[in-house]
C-alpha positions in Angstrom: 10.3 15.1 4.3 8.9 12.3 6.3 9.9 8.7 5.0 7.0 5.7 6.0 6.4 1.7 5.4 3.1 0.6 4.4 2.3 -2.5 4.7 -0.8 -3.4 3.2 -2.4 -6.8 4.9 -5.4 -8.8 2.8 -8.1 -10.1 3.7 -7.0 -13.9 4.6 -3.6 -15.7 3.9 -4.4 -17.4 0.7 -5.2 -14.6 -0.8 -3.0 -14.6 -3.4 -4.4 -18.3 -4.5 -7.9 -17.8 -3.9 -8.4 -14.0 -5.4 -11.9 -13.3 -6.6 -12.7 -11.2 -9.5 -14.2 -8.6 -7.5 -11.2 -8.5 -5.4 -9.2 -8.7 -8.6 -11.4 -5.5 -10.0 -10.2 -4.1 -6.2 -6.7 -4.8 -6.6 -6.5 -3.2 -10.1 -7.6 0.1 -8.5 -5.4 0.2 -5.8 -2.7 0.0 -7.8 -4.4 2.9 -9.8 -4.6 4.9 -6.7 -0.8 4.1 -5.9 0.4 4.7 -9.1 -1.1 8.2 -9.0 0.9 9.1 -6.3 3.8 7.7 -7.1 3.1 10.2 -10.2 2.6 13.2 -7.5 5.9 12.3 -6.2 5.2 10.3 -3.0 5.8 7.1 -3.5 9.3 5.6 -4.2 8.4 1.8 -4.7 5.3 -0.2 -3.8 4.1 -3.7 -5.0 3.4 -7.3 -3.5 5.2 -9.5 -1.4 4.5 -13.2 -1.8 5.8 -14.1 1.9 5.0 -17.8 2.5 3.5 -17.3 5.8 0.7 -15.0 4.0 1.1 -13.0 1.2 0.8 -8.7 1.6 1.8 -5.2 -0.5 4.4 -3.0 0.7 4.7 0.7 -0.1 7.9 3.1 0.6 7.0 6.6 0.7 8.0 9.9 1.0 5.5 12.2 2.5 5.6 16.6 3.0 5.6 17.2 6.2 2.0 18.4 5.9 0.6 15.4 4.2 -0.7 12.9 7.2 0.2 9.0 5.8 -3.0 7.7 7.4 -5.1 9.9 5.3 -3.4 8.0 2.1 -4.6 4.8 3.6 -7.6 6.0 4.2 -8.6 7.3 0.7 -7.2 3.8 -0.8 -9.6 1.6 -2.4 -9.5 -1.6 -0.8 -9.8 0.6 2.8 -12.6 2.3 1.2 -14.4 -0.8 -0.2 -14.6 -2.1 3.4 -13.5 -6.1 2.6 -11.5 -7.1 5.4 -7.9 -5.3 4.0 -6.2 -3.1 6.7 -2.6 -1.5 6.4 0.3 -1.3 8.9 2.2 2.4 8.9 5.5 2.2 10.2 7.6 5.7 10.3 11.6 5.2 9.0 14.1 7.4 10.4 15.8 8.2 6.7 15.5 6.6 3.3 18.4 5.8 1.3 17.1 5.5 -2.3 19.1 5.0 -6.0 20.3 8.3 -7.7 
């Protein structure tokens, strides 16, 4: 197993003030997308992060060896839809989870 962070960046820092309902429409099926994979077994925790210097999403996962984590962000929507959202991948070492 292969353990990453994702850290999902949005479009502008007031994002989470200013959201649009297209953006809203986005967001909704990102969290589809996630939430199917968590289902497949690959993603331990995910959700958003209201930091005060500029809100973003954070995703722990837990990748096969053969399944490459950019390819993930890649096929997410808000990648896909092209509106200014990019993701930060950062490989951990191990991953201590509950149970």
């Amino acid at each position: 197993m292969k353990y990453f962070l994702f850290r999902l960046i949005p479009p502008r820092p007031t994002f989470l003030a200013d959201i649009t309902p297209a953006e809203r429409q986005l967001m909704q099926a990102h969290a589809a997308y996630w939430r199917d994979q968590m289902a497949q077994g690959r993603v331990a925790a995910f959700g958003p992060v209201a930091d005060p210097a500029g809100p973003y999403g954070i995703g722990v996962l837990t990748l096969e060896d053969d399944v490459p984590p950019h390819a993930l962000a890649a096929a997410d929507p808000t990648i896909q839809a092209d509106a200014g959202f990019r993701f930060e991948i950062h490989a951990m070492p191990s991953l201590v989870i509950r149970g």
